[in-house]
ZAMIMAR-833575 format. One record per residue (C-alpha): residue in one letter; x negated, y, z. Coordinates in pm, 1 decimal, always signed. Layout:
N
<node residuo="a" c1="X" c2="Y" c3="Z"/>
...
This chain:
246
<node residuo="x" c1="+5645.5" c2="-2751.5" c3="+998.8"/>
<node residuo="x" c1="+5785.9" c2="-2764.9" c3="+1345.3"/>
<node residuo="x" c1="+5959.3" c2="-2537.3" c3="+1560.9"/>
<node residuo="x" c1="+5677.8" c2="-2498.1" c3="+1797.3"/>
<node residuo="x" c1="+5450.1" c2="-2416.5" c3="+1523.8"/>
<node residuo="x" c1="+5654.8" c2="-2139.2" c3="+1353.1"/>
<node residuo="x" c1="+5730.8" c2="-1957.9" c3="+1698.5"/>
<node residuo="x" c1="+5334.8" c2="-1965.3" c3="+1740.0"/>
<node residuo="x" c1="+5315.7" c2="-1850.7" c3="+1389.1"/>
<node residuo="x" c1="+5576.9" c2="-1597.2" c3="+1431.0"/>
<node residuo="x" c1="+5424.9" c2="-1470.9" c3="+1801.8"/>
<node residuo="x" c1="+5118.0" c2="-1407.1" c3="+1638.5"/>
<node residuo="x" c1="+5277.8" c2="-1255.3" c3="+1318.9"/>
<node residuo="x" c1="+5454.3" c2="-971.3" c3="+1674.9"/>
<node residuo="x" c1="+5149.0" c2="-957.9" c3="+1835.6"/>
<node residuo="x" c1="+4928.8" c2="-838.7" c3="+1576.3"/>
<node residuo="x" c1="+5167.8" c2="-573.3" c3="+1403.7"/>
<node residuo="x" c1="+5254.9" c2="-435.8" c3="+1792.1"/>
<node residuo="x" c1="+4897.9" c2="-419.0" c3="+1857.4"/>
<node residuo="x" c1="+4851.6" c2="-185.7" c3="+1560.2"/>
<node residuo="x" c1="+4939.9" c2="+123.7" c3="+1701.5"/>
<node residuo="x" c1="+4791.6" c2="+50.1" c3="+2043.1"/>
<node residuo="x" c1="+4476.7" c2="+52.5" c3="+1807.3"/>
<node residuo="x" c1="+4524.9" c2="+368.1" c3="+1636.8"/>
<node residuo="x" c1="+4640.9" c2="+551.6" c3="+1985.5"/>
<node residuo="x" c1="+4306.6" c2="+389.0" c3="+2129.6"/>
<node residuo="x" c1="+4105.0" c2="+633.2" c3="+1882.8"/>
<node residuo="x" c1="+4380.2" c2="+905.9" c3="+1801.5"/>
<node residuo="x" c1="+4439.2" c2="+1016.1" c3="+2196.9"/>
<node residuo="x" c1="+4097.9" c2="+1013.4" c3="+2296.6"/>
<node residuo="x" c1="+4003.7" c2="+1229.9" c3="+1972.0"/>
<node residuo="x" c1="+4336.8" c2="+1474.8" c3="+2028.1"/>
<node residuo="x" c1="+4225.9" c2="+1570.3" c3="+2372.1"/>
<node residuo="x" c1="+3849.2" c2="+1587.7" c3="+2323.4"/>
<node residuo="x" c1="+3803.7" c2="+1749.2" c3="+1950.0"/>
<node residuo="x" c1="+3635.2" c2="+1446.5" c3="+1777.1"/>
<node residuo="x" c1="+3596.3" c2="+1459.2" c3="+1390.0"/>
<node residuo="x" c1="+3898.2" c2="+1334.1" c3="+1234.4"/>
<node residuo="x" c1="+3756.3" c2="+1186.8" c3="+954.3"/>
<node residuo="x" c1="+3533.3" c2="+958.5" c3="+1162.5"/>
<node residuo="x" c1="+3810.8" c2="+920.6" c3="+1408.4"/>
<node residuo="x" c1="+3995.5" c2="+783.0" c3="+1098.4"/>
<node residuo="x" c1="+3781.2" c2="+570.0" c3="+982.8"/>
<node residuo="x" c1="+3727.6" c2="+409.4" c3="+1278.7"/>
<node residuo="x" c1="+4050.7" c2="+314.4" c3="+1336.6"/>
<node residuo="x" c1="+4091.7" c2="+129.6" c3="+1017.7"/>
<node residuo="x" c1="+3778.3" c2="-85.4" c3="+1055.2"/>
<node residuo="x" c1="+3905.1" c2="-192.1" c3="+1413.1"/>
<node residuo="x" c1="+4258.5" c2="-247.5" c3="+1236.3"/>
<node residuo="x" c1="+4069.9" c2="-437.8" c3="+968.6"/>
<node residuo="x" c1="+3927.0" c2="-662.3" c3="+1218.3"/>
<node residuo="x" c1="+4183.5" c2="-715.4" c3="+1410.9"/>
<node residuo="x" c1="+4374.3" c2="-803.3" c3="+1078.4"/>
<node residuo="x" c1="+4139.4" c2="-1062.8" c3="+963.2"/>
<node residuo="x" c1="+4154.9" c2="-1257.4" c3="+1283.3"/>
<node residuo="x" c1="+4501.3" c2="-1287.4" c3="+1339.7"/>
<node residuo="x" c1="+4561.9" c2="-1370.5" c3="+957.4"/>
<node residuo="x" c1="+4267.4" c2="-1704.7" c3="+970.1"/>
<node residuo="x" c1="+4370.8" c2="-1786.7" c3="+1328.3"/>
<node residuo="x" c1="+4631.8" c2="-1978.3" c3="+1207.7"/>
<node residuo="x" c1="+4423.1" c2="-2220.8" c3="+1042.1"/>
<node residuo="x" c1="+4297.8" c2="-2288.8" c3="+1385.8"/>
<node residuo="x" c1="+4613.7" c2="-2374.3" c3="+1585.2"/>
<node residuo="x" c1="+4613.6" c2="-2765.7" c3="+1709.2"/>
<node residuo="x" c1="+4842.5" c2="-2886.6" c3="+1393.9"/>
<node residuo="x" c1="+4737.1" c2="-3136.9" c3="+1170.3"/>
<node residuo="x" c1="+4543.3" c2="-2983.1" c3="+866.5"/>
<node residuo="x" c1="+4847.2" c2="-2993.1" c3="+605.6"/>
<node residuo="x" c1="+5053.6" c2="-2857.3" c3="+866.1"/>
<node residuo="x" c1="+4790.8" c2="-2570.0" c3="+901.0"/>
<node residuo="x" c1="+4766.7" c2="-2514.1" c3="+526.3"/>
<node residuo="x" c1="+5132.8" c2="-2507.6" c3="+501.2"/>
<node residuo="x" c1="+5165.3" c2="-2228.9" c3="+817.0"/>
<node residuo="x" c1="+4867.6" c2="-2021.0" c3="+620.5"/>
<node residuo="x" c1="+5106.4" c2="-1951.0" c3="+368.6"/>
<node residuo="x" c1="+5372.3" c2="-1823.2" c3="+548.1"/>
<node residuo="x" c1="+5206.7" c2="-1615.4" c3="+744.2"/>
<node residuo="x" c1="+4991.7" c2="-1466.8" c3="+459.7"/>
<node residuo="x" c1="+5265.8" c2="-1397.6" c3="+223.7"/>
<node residuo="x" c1="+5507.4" c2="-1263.1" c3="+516.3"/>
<node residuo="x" c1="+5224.0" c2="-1013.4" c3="+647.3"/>
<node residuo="x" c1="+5176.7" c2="-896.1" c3="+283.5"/>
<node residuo="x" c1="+5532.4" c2="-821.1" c3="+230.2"/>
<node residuo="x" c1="+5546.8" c2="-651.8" c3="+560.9"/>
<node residuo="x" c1="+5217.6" c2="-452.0" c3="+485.6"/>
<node residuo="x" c1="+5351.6" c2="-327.7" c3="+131.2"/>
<node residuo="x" c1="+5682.8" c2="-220.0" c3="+296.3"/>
<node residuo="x" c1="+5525.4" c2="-49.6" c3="+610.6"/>
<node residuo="x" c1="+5214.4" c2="+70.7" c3="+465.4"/>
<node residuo="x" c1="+5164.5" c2="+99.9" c3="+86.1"/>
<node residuo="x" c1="+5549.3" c2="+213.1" c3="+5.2"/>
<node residuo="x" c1="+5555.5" c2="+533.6" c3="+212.9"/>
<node residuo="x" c1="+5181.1" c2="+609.8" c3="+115.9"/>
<node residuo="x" c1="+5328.8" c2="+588.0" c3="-256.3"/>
<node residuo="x" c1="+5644.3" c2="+779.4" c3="-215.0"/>
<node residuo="x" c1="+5522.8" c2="+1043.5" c3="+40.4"/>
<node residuo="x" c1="+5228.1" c2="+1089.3" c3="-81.4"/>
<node residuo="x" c1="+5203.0" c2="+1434.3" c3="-104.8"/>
<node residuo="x" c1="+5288.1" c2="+1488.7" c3="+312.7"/>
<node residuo="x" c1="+5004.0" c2="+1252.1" c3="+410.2"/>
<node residuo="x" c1="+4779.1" c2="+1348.3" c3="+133.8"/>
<node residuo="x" c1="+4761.2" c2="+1684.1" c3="+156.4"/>
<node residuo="x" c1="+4802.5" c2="+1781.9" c3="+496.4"/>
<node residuo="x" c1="+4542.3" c2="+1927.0" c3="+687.1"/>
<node residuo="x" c1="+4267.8" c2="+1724.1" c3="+870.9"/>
<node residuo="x" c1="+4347.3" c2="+1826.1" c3="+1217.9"/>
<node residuo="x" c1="+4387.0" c2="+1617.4" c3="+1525.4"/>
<node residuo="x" c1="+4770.6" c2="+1696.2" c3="+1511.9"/>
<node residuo="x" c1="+4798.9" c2="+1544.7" c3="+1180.9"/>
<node residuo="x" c1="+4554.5" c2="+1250.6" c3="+1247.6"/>
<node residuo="x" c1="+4856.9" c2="+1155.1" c3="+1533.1"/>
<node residuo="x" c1="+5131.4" c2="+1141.4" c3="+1216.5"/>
<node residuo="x" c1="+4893.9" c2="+1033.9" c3="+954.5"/>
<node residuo="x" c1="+4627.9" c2="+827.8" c3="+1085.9"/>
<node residuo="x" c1="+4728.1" c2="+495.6" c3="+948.7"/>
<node residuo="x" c1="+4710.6" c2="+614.2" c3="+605.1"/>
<node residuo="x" c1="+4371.8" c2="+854.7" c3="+679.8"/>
<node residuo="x" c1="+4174.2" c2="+591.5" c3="+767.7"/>
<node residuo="x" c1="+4183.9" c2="+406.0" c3="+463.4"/>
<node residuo="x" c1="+4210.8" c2="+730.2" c3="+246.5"/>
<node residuo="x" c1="+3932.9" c2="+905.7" c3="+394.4"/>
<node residuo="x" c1="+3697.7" c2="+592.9" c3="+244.8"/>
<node residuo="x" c1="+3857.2" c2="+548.7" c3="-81.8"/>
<node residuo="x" c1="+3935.5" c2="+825.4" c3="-304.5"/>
<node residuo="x" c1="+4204.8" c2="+597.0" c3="-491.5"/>
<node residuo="x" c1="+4368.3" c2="+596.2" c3="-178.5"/>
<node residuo="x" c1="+4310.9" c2="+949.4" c3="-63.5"/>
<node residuo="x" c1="+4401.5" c2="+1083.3" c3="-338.3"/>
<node residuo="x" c1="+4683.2" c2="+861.0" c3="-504.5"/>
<node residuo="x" c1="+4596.5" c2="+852.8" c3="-812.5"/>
<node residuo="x" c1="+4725.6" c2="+677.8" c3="-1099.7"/>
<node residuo="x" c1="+4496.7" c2="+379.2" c3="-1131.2"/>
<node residuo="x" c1="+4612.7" c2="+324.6" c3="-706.6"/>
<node residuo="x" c1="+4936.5" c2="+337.0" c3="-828.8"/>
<node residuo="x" c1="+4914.7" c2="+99.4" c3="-1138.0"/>
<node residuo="x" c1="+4751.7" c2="-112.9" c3="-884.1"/>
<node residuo="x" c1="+5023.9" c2="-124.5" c3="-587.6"/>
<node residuo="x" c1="+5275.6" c2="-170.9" c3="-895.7"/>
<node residuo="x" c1="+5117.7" c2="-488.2" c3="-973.4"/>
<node residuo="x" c1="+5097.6" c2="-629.5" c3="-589.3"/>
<node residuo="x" c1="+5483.2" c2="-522.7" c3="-592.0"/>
<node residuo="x" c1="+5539.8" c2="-742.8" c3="-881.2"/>
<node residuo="x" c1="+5382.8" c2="-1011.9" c3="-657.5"/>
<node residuo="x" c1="+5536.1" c2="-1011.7" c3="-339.6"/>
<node residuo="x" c1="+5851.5" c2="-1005.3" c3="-512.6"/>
<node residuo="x" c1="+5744.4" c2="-1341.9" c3="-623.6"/>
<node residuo="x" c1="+5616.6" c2="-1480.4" c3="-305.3"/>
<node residuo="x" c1="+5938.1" c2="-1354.3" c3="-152.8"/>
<node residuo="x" c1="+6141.8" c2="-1592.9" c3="-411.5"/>
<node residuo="x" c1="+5890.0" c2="-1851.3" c3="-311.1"/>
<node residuo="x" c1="+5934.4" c2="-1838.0" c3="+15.5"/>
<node residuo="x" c1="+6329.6" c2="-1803.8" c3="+41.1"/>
<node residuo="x" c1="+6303.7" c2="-2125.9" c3="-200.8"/>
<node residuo="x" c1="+6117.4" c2="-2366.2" c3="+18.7"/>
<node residuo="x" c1="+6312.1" c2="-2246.1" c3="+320.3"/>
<node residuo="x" c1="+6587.1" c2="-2390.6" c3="+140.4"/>
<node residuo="x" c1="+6421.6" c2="-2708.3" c3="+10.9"/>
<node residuo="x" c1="+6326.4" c2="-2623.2" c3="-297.9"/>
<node residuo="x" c1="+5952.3" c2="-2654.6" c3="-195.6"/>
<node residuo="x" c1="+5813.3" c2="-2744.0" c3="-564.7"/>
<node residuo="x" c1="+5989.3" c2="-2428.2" c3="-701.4"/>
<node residuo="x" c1="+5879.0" c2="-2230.0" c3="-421.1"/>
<node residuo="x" c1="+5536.2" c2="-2322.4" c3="-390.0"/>
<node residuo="x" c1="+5461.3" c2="-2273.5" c3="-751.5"/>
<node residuo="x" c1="+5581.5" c2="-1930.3" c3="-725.8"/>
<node residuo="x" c1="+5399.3" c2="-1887.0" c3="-388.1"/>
<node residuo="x" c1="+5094.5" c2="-1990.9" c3="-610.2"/>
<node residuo="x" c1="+5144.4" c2="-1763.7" c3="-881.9"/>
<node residuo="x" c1="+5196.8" c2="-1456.5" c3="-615.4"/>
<node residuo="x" c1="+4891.3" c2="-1539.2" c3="-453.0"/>
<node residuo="x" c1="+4692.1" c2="-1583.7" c3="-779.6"/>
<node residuo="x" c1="+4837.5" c2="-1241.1" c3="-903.1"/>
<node residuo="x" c1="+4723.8" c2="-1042.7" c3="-565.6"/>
<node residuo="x" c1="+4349.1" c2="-1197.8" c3="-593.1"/>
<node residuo="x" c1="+4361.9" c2="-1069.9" c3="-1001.0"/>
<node residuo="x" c1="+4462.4" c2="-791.8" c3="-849.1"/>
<node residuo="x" c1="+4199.0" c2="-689.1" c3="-543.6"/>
<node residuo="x" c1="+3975.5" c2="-852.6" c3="-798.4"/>
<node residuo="x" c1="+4025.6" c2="-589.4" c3="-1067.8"/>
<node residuo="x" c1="+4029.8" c2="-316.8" c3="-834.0"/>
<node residuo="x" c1="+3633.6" c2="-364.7" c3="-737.3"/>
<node residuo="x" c1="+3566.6" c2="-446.9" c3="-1109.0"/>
<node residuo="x" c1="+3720.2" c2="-92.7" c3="-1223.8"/>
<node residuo="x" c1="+3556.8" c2="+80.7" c3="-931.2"/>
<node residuo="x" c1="+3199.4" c2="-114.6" c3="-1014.6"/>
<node residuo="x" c1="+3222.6" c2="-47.2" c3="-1365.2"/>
<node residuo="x" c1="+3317.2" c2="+365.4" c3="-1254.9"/>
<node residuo="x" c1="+2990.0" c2="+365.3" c3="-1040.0"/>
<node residuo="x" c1="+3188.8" c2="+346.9" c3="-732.1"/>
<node residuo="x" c1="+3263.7" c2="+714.2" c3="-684.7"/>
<node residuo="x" c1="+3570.1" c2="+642.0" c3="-508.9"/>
<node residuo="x" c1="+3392.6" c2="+555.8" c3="-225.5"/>
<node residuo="x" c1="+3266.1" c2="+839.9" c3="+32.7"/>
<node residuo="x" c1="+2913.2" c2="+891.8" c3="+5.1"/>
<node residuo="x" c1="+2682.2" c2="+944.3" c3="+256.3"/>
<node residuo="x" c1="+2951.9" c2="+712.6" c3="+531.1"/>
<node residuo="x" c1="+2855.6" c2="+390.7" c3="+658.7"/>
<node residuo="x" c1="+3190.0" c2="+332.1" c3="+797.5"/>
<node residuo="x" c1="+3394.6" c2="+388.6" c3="+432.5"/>
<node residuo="x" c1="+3116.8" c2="+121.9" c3="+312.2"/>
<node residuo="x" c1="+3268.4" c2="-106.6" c3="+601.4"/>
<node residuo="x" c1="+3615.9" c2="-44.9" c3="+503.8"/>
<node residuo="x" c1="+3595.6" c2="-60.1" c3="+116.7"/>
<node residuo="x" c1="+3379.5" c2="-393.6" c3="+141.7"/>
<node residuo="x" c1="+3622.5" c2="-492.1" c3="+412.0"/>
<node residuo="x" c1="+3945.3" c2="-483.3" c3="+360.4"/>
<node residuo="x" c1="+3930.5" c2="-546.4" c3="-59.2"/>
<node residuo="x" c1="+3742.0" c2="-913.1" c3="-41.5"/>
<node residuo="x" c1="+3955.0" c2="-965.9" c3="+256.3"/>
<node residuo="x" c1="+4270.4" c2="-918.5" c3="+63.8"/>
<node residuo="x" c1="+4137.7" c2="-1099.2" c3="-245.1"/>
<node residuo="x" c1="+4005.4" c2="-1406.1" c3="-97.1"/>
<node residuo="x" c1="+4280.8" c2="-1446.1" c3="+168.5"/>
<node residuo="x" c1="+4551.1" c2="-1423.8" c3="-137.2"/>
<node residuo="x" c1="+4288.0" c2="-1700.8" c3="-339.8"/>
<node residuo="x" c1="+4335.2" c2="-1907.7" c3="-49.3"/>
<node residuo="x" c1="+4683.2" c2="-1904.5" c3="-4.7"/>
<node residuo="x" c1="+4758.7" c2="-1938.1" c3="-407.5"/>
<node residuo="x" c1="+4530.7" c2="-2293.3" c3="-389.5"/>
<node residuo="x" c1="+4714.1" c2="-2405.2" c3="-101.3"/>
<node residuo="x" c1="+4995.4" c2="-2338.5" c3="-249.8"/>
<node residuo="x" c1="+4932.8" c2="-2502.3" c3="-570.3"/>
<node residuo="x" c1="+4758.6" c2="-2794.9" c3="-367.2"/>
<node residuo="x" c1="+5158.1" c2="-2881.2" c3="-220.5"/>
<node residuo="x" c1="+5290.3" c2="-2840.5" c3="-605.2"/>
<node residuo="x" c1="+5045.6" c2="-3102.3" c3="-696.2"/>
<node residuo="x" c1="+5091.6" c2="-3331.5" c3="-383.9"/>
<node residuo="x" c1="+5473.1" c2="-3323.2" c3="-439.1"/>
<node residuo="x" c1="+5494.0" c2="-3355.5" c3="-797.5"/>
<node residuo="x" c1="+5241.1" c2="-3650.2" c3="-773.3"/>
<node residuo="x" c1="+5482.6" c2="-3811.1" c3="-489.2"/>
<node residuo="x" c1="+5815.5" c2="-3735.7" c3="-733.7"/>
<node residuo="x" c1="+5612.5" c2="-3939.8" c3="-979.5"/>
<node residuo="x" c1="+5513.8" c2="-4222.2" c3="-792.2"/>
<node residuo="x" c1="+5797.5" c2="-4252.6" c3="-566.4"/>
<node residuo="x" c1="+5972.8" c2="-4615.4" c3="-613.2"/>
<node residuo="x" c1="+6287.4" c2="-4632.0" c3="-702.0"/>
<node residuo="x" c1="+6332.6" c2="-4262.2" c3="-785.2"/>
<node residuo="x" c1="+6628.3" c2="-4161.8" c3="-1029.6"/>
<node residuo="x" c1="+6770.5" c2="-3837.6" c3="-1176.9"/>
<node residuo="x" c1="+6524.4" c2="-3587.4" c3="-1354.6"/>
<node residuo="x" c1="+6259.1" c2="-3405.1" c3="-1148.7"/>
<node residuo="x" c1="+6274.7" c2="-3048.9" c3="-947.6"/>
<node residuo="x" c1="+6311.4" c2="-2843.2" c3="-1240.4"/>
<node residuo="x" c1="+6013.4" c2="-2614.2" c3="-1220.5"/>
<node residuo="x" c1="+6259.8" c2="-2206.0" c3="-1266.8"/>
């Protein structure tokens, strides 16, 4: 991958995580001053975050690169903004959980807690923290762990170990959203607020989002294993044992 093409990759990667809050302060402010209803206020904000999410995520396999190229820039960019996301997002939900929780629904607290809300206010796995959310966020942990090996193995040439493991990561995060809306299907979906277009928009959202972007980037992945371990095979005059796979 060039140099040009990671600083686009990386200006995006700024761009959308600066833009967040500009986002959230978009609906927060307006509903601080004028009284709005949190709750909608809250969920508002996430499906605009959602959006804007999506885009910047599958606008890299539209920069002017050739197609592997593209693949190859998916990755990194999907794995990196998961790691970041876990660390910035899901961690303090997890361990400060009772703050954001449990505080009052009040425009003061929607300018603290409004990241968090607007998710939580749709999903009661989320609002609430429960157990199952937890099991859940333990498992996504486990994987970008492993895509964080992965990726700290191709940087340093290692590309068949670290795309397999990239592979692997991305297969366990799409198990993973995956199970989620199986548990919640087979539960009747009472996580979900009733009665709230907008919670239907974020739960059916951000959850096939997350699993089918992490699909995508584990095939990729596994599509460079394949096309290097096919080129260590066929290479002429090739000698000394293969890339030993971990």
């Amino acid at each position: 991958m060039s140099s040009a093409h990671s600083r686009k990759l990386r200006i995006i990667g700024i761009v959308m995580f600066v833009c967040i809050p500009f986002v959230l302060a978009a609906w927060v402010v307006p509903a601080y001053f004028n009284k709005w209803d949190v709750v909608s206020t809250a969920r508002g904000s996430a499906v605009c975050i959602m959006v804007w999410l999506a885009v910047c995520i599958y606008s890299t396999l539209f920069l002017k690169y050739p197609w592997k190229e593209r693949k190859r820039g998916f990755i990194f960019y999907w794995f990196c903004t998961a790691a970041l996301f876990n660390i910035v997002w899901q961690v303090p939900l997890v361990l400060f959980r009772s703050f954001i929780t449990q505080a009052e629904p009040t425009q003061t607290n929607l300018l603290k807690f409004s990241p968090w809300w607007g998710y939580g206010f749709a999903d009661a796995h989320y609002g609430l923290v429960d157990k199952w959310m937890m099991s859940e966020e333990t498992w996504w942990f486990l994987a970008i762990v492993i895509s964080i090996v992965g990726l700290v193995l191709v940087r340093r040439g290692r590309e068949l170990n670290g795309f397999l493991l990239l592979g692997i990561a991305g297969a366990l995060q799409a198990y993973n959203a995956s199970l989620y809306m199986v548990y919640d299907a087979m539960t009747g979906f009472d996580n979900i607020a009733s009665g709230s277009a907008l919670s239907l928009a974020l739960y059916w959202g951000f959850n096939p989002l997350w699993a089918l972007t992490a699909l995508v980037a584990s095939i990729f992945s596994f599509q460079f294993v394949l096309r290097k371990a096919k080129a260590r095979h066929t290479a002429p005059g090739t000698q000394g044992p293969p890339e030993s796979l971990i």
